[in-house]
Jmol script that loads the backbone (N, CA, C; Angstrom):
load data "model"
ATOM      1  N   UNK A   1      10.729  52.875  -2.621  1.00  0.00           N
ATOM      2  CA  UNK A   1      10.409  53.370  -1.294  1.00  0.00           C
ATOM      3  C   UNK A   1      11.682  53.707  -0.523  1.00  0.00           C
ATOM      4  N   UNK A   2      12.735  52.756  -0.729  1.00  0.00           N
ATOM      5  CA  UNK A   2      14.191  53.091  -0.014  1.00  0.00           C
ATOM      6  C   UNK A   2      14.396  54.476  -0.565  1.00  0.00           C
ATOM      7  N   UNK A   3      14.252  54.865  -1.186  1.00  0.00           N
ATOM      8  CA  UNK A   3      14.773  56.356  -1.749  1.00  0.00           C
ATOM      9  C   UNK A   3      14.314  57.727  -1.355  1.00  0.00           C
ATOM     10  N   UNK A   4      12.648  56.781  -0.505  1.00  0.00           N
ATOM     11  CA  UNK A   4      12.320  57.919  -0.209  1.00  0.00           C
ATOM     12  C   UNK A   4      12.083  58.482   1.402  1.00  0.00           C
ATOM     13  N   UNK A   5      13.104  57.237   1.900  1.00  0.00           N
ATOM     14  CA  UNK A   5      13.793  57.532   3.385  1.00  0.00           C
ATOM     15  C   UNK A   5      12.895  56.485   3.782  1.00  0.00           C
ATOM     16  N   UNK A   6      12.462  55.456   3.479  1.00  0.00           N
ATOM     17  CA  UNK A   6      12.164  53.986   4.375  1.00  0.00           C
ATOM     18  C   UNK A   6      13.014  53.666   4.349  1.00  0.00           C
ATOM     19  N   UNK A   7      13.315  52.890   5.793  1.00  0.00           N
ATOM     20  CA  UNK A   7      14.280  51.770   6.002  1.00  0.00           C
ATOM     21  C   UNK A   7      13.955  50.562   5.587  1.00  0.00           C
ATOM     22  N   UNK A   8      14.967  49.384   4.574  1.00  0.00           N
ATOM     23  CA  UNK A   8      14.587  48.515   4.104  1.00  0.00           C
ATOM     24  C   UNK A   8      14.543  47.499   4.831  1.00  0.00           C
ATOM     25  N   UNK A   9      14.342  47.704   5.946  1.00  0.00           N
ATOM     26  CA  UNK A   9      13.843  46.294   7.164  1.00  0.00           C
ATOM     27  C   UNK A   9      12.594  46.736   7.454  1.00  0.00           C
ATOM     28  N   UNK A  10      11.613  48.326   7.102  1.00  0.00           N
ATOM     29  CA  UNK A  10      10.444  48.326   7.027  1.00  0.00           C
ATOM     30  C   UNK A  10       9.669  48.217   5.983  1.00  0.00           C
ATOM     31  N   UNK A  11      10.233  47.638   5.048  1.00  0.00           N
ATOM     32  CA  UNK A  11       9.293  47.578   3.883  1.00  0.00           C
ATOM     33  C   UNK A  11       8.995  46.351   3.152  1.00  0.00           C
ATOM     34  N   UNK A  12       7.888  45.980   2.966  1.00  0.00           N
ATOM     35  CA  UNK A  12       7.201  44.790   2.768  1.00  0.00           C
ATOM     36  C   UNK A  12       5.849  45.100   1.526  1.00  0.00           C
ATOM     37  N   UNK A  13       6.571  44.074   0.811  1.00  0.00           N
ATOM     38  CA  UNK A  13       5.548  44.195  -0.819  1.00  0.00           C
ATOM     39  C   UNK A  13       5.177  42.859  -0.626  1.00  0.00           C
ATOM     40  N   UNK A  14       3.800  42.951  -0.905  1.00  0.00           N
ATOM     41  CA  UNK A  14       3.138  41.423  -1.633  1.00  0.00           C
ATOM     42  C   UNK A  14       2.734  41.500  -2.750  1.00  0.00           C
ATOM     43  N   UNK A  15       2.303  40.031  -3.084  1.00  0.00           N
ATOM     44  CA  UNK A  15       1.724  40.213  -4.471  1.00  0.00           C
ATOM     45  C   UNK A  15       1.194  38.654  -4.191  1.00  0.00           C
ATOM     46  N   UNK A  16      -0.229  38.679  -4.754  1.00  0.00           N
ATOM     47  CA  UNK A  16      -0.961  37.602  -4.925  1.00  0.00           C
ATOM     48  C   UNK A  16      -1.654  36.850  -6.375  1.00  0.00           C
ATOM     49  N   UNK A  17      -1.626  35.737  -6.547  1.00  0.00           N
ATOM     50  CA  UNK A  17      -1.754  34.618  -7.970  1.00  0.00           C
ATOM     51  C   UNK A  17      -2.230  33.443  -7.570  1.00  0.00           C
ATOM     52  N   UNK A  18      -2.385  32.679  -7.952  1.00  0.00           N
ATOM     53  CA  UNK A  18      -2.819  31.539  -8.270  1.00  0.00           C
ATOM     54  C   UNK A  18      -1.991  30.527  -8.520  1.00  0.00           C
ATOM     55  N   UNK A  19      -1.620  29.275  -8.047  1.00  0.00           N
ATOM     56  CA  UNK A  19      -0.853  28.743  -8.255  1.00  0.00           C
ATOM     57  C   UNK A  19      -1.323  27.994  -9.695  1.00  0.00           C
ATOM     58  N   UNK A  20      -0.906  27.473 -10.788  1.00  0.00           N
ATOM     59  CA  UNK A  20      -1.124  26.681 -11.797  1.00  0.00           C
ATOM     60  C   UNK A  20      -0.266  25.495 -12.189  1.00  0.00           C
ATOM     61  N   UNK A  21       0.964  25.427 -11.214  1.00  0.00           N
ATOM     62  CA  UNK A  21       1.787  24.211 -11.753  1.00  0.00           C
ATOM     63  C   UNK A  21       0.723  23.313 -11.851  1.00  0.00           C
ATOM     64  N   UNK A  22       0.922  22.145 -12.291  1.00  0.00           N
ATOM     65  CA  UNK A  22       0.545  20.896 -12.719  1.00  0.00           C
ATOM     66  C   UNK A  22       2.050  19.630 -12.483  1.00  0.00           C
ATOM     67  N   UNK A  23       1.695  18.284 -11.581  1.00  0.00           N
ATOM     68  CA  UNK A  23       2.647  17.690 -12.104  1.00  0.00           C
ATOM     69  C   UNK A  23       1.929  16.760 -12.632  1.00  0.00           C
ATOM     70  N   UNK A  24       1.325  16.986 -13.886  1.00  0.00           N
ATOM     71  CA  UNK A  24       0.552  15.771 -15.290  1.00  0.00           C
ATOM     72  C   UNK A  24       1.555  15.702 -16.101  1.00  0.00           C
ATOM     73  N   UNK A  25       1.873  14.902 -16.795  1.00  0.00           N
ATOM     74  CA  UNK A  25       2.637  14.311 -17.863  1.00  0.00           C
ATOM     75  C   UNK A  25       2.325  15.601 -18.831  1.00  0.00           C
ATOM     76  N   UNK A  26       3.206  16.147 -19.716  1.00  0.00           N
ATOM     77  CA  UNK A  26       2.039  16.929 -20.605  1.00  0.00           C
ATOM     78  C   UNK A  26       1.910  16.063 -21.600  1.00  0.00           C
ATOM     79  N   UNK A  27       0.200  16.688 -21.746  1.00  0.00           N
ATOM     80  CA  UNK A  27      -0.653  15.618 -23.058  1.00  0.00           C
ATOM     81  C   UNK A  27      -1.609  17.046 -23.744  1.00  0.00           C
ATOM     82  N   UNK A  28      -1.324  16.710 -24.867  1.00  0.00           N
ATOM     83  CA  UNK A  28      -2.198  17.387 -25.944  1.00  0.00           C
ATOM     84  C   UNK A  28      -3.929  17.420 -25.939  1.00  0.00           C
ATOM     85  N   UNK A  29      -4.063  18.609 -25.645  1.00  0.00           N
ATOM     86  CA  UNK A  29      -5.882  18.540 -25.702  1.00  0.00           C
ATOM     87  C   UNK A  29      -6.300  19.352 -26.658  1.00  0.00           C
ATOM     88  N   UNK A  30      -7.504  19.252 -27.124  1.00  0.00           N
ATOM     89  CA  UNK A  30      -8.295  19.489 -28.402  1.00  0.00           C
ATOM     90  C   UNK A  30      -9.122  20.605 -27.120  1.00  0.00           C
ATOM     91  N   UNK A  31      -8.947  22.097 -27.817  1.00  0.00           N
ATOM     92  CA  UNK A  31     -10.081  23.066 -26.862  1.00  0.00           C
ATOM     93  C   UNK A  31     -10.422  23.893 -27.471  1.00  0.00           C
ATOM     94  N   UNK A  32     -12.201  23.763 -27.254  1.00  0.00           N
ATOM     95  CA  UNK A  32     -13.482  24.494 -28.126  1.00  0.00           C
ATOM     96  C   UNK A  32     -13.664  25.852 -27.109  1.00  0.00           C
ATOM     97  N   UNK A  33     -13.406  26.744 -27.735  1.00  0.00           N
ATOM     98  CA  UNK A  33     -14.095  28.155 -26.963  1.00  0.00           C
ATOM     99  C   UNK A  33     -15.074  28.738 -28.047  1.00  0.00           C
ATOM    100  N   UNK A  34     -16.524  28.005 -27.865  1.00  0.00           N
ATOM    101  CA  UNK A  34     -17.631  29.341 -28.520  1.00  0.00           C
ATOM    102  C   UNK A  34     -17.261  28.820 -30.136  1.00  0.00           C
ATOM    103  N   UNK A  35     -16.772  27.147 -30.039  1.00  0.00           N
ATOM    104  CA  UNK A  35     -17.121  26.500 -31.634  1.00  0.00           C
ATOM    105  C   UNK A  35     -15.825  26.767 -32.282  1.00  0.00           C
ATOM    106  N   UNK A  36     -14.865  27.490 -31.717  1.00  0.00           N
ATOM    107  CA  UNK A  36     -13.416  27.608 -31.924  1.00  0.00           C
ATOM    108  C   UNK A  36     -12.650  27.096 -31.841  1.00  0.00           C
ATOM    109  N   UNK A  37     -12.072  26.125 -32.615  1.00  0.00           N
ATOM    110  CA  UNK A  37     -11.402  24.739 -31.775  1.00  0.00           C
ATOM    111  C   UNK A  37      -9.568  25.060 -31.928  1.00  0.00           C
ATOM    112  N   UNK A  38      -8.860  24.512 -30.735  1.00  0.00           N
ATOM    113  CA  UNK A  38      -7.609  24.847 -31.026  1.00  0.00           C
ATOM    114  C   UNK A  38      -6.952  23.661 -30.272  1.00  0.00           C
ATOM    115  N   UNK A  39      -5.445  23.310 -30.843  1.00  0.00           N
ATOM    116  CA  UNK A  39      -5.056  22.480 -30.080  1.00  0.00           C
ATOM    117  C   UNK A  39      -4.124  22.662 -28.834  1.00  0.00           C
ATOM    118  N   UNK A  40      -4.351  22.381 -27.523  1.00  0.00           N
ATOM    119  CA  UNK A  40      -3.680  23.073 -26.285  1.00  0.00           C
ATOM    120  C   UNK A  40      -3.150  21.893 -25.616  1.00  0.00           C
ATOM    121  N   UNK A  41      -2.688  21.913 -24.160  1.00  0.00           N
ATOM    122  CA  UNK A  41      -2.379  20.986 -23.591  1.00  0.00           C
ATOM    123  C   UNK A  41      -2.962  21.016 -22.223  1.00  0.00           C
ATOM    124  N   UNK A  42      -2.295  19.718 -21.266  1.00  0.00           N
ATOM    125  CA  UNK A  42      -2.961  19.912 -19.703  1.00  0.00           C
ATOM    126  C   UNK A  42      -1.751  20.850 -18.930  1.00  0.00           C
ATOM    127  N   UNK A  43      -1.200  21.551 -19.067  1.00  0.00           N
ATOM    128  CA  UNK A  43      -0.400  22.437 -19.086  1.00  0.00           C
ATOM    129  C   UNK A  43      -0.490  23.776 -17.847  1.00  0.00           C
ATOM    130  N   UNK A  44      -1.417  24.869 -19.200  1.00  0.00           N
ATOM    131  CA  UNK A  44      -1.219  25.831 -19.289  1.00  0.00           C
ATOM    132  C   UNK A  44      -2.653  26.012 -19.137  1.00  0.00           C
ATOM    133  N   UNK A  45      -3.455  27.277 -18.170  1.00  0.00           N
ATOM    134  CA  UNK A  45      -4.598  27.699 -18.572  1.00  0.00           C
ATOM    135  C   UNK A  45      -5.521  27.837 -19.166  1.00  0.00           C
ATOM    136  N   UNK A  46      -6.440  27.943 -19.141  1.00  0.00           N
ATOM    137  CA  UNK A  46      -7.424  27.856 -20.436  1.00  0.00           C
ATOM    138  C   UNK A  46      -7.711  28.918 -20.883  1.00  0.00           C
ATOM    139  N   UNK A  47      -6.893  30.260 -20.077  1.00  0.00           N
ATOM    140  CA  UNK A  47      -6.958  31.905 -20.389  1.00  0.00           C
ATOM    141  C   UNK A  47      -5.924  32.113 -21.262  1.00  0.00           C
ATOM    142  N   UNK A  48      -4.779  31.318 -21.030  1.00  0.00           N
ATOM    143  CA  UNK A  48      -4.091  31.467 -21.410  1.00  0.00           C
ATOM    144  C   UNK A  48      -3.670  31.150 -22.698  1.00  0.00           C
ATOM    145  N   UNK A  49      -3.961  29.845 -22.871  1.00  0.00           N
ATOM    146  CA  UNK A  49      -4.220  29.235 -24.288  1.00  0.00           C
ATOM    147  C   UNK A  49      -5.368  29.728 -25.499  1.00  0.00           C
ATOM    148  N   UNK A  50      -6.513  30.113 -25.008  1.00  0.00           N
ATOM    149  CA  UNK A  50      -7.153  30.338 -25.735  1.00  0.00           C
ATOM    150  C   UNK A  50      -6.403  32.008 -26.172  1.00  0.00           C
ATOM    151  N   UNK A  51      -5.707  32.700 -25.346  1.00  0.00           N
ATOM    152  CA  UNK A  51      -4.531  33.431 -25.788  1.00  0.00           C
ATOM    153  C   UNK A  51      -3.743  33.288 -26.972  1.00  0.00           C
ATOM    154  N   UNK A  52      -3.263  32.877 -26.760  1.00  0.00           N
ATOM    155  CA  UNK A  52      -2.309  31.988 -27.438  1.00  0.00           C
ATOM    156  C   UNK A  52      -2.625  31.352 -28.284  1.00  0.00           C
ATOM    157  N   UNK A  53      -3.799  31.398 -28.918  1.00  0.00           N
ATOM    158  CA  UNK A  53      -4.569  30.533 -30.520  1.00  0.00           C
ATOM    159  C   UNK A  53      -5.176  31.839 -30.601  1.00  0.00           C
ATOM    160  N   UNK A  54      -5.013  32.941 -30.096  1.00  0.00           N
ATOM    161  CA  UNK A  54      -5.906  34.599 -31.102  1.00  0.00           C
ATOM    162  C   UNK A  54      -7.116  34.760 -30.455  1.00  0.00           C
ATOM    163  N   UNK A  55      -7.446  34.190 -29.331  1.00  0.00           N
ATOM    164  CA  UNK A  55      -8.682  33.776 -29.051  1.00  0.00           C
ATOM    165  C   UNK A  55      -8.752  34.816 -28.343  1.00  0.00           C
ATOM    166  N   UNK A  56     -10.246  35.491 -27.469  1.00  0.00           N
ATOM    167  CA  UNK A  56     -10.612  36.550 -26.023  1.00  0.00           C
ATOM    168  C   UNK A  56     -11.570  36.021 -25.740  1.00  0.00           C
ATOM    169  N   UNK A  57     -11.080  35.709 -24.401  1.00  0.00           N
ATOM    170  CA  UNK A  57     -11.882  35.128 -23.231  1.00  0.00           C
ATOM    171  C   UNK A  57     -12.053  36.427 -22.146  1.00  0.00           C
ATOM    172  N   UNK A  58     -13.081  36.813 -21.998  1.00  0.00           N
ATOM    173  CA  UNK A  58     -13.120  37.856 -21.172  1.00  0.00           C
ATOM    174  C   UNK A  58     -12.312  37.726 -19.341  1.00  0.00           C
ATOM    175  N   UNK A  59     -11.896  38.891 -18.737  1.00  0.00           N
ATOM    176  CA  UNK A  59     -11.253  38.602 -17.918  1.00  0.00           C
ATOM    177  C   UNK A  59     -10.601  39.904 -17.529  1.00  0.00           C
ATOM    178  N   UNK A  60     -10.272  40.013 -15.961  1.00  0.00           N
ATOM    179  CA  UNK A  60      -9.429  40.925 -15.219  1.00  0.00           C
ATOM    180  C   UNK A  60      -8.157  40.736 -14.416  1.00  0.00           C
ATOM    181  N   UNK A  61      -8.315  40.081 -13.468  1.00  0.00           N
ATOM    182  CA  UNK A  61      -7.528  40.001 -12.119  1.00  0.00           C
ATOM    183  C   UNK A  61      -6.871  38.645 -12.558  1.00  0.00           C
ATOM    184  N   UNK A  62      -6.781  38.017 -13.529  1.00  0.00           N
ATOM    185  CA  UNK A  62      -6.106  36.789 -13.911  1.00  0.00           C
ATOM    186  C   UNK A  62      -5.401  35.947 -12.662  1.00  0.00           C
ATOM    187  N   UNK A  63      -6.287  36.217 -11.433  1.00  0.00           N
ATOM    188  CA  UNK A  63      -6.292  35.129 -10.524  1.00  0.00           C
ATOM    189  C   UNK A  63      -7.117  34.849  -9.391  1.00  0.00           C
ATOM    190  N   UNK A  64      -8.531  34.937  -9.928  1.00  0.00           N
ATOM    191  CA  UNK A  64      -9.199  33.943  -9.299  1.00  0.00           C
ATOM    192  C   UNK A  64     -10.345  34.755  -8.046  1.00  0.00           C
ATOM    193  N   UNK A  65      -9.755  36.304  -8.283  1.00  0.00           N
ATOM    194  CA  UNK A  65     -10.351  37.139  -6.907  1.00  0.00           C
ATOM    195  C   UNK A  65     -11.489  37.705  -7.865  1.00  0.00           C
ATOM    196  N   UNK A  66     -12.096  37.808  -9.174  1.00  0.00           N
ATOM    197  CA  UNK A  66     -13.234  38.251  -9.588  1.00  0.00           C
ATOM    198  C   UNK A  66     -13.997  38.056 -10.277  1.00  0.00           C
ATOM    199  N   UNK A  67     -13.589  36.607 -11.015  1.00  0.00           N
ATOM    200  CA  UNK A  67     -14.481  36.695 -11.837  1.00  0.00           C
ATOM    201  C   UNK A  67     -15.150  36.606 -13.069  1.00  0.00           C
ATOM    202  N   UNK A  68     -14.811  37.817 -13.660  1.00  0.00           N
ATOM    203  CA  UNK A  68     -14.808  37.872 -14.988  1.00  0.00           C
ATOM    204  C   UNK A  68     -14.423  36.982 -15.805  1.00  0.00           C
ATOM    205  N   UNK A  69     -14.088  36.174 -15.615  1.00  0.00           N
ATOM    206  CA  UNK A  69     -13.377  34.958 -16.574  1.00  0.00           C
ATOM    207  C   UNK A  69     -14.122  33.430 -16.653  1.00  0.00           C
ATOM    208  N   UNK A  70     -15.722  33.694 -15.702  1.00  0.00           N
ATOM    209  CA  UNK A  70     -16.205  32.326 -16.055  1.00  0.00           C
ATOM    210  C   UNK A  70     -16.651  32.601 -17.478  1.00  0.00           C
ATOM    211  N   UNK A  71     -16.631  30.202 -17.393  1.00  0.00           N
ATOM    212  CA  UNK A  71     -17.516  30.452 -18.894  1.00  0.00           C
ATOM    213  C   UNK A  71     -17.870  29.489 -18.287  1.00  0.00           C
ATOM    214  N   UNK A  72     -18.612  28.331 -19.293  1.00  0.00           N
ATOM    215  CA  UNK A  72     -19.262  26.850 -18.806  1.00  0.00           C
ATOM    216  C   UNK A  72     -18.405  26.008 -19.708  1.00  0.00           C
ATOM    217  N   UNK A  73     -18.275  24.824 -18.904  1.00  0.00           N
ATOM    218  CA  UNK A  73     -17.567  23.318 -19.925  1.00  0.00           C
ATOM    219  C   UNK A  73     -18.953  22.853 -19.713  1.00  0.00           C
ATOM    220  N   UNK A  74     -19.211  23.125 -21.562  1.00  0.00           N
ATOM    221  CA  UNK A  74     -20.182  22.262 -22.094  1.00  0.00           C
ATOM    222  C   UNK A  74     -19.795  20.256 -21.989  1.00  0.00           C
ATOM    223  N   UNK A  75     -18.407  20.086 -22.497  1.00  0.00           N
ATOM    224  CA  UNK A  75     -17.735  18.929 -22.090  1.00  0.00           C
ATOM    225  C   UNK A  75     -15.842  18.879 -21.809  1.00  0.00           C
ATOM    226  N   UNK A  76     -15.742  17.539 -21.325  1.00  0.00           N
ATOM    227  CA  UNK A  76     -14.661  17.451 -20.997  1.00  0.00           C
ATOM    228  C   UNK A  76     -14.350  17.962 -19.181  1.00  0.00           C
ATOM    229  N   UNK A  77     -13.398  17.709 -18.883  1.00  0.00           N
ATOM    230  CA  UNK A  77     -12.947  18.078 -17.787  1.00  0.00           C
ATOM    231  C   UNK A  77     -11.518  18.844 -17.499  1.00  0.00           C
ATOM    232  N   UNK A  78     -11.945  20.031 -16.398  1.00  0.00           N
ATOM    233  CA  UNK A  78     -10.622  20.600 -16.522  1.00  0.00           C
ATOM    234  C   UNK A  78     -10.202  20.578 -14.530  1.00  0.00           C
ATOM    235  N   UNK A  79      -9.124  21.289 -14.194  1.00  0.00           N
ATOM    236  CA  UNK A  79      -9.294  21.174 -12.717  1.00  0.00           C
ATOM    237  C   UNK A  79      -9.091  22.843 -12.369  1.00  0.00           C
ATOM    238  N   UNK A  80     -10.319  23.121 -11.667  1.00  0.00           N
ATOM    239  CA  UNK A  80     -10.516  24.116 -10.830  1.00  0.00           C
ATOM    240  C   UNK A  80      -9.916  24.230  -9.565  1.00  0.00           C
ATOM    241  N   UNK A  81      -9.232  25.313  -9.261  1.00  0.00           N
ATOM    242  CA  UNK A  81      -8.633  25.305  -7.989  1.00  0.00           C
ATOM    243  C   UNK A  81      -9.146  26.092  -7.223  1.00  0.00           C
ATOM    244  N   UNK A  82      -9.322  26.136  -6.140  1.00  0.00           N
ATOM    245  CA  UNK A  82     -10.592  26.769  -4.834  1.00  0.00           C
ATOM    246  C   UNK A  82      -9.842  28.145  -4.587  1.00  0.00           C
ATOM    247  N   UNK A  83     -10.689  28.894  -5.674  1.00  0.00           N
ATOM    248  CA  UNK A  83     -10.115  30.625  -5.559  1.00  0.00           C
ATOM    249  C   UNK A  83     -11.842  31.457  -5.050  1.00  0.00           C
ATOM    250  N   UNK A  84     -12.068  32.710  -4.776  1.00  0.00           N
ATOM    251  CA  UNK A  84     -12.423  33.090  -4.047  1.00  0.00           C
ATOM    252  C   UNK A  84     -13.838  33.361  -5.093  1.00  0.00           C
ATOM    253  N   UNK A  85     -13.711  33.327  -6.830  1.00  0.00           N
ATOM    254  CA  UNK A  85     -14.236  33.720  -7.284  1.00  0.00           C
ATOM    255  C   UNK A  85     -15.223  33.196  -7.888  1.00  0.00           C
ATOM    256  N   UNK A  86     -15.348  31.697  -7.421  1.00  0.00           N
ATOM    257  CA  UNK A  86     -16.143  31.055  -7.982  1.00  0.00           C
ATOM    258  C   UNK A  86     -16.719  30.211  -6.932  1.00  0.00           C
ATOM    259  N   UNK A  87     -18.367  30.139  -6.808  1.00  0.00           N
ATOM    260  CA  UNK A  87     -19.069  29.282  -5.969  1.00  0.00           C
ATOM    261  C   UNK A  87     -19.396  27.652  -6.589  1.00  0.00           C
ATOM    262  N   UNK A  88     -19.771  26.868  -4.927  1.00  0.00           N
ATOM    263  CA  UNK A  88     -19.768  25.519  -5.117  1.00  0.00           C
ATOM    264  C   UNK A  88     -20.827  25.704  -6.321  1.00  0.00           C
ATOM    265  N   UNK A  89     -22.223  26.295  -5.936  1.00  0.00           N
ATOM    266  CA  UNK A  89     -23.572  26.178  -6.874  1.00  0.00           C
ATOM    267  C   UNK A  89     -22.501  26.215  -8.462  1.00  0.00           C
ATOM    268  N   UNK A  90     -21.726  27.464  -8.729  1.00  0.00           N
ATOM    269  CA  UNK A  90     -21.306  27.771  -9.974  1.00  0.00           C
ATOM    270  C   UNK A  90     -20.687  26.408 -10.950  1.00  0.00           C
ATOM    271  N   UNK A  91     -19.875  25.844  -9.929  1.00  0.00           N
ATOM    272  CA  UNK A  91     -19.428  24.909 -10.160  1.00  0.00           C
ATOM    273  C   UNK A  91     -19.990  23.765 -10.400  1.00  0.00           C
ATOM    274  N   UNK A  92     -20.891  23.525  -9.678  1.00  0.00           N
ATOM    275  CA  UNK A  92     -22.014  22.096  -9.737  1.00  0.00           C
ATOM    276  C   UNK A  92     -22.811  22.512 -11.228  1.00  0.00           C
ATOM    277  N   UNK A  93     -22.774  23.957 -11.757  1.00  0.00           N
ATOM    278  CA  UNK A  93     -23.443  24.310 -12.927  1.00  0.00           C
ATOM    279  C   UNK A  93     -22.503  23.934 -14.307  1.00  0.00           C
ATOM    280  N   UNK A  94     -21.020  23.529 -14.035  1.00  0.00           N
ATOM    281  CA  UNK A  94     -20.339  23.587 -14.900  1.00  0.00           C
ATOM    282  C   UNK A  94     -19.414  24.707 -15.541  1.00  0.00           C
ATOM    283  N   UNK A  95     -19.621  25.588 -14.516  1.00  0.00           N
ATOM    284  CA  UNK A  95     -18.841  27.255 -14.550  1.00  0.00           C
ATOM    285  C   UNK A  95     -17.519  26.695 -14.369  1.00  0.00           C
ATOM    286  N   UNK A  96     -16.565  27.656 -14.738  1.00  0.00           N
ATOM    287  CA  UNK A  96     -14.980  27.257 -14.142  1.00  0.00           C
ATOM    288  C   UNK A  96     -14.812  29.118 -14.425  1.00  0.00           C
ATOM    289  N   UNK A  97     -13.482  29.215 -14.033  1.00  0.00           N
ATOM    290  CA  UNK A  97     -12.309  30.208 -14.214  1.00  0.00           C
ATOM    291  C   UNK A  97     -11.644  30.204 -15.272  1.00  0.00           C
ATOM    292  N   UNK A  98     -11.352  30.413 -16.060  1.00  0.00           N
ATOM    293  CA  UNK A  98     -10.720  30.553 -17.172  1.00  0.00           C
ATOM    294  C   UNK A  98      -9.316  31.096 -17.069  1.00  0.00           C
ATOM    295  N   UNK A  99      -8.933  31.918 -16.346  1.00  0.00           N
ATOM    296  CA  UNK A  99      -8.065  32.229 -15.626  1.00  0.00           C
ATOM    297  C   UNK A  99      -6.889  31.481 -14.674  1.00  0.00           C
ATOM    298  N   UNK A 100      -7.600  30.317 -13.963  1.00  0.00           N
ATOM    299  CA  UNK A 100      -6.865  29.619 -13.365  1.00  0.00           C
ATOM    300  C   UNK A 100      -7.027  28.023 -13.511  1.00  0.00           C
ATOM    301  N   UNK A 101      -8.157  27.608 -14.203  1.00  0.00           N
ATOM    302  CA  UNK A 101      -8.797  26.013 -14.778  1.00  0.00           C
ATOM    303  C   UNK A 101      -7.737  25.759 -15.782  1.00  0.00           C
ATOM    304  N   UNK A 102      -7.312  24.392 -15.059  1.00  0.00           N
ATOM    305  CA  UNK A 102      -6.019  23.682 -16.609  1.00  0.00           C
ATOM    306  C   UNK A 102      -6.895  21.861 -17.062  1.00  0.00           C
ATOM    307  N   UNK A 103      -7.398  22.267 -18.396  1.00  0.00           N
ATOM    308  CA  UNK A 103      -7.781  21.180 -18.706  1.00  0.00           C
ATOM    309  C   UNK A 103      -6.722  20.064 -18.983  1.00  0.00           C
ATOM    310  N   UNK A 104      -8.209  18.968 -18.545  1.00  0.00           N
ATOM    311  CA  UNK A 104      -7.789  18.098 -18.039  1.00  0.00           C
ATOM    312  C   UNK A 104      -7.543  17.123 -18.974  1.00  0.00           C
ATOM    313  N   UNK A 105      -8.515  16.809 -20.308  1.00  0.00           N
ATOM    314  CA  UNK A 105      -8.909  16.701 -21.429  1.00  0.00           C
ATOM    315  C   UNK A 105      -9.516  17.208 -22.378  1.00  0.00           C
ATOM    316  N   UNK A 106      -9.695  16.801 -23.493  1.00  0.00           N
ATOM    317  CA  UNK A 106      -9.933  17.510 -24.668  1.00  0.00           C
ATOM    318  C   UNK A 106     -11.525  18.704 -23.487  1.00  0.00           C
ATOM    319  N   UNK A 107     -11.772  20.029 -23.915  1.00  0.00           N
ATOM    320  CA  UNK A 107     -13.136  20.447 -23.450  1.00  0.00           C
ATOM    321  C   UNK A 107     -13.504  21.533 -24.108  1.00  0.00           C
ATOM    322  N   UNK A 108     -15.055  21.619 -24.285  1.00  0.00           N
ATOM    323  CA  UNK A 108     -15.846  22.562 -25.143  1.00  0.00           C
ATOM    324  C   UNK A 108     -16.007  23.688 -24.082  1.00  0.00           C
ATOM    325  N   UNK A 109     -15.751  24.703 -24.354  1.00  0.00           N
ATOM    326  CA  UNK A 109     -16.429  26.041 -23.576  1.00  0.00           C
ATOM    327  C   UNK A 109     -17.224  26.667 -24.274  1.00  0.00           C
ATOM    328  N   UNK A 110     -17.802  27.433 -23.296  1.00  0.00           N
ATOM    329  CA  UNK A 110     -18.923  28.867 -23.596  1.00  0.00           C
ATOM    330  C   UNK A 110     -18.685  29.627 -22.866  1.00  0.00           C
ATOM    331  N   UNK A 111     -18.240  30.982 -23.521  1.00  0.00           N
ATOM    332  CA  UNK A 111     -18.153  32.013 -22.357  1.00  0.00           C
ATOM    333  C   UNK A 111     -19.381  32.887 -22.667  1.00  0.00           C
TER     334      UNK A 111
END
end "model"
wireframe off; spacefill off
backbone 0.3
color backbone group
């Protein structure tokens, strides 16, 4: 934009994500996507990991504004963080984000 005669005291970029740090010890979890089992940690995403073992978890905006990335934890627990894209009902159903959910322990999904 400077180049194209803005002044760089008028110009202002955002960019929006999801936060995912974790301060958990890291510990090794056992994670089922759809009977697929791989070994991950409390880490890293559950989009991300199942990445990262060859896996596709459906998905867009990889933070939290749409969507596309629920599945259900059949078991186990992961932690959901209060993004725009997922409702309390969804949640009380066992839905998460896939996108921004870092399990918590070993957990089975279904997308």
């Amino acid at each position: 934009m400077m180049k194209k005669g803005l002044a760089e005291d008028h110009y202002h970029q955002e960019a929006f994500g999801v936060a995912t740090a974790t301060e958990e010890q890291v510990k090794a979890v056992q994670i089922s996507v759809d009977g697929n089992v791989f070994e991950g940690n409390n880490q890293k995403t559950l989009l991300e990991q199942a990445e990262d073992a060859g896996l596709s978890i459906a998905h867009s905006c990889r933070a939290g504004f749409c969507g596309a990335c629920k599945v259900t934890v059949e078991s186990g627990l992961v932690h959901q963080p209060d993004v725009p894209a997922i409702q309390e009902s969804e949640i009380a159903e066992g839905k998460v984000l896939a996108c921004c959910s870092v399990p918590k322990t070993d957990v089975e999904l279904v997308s």
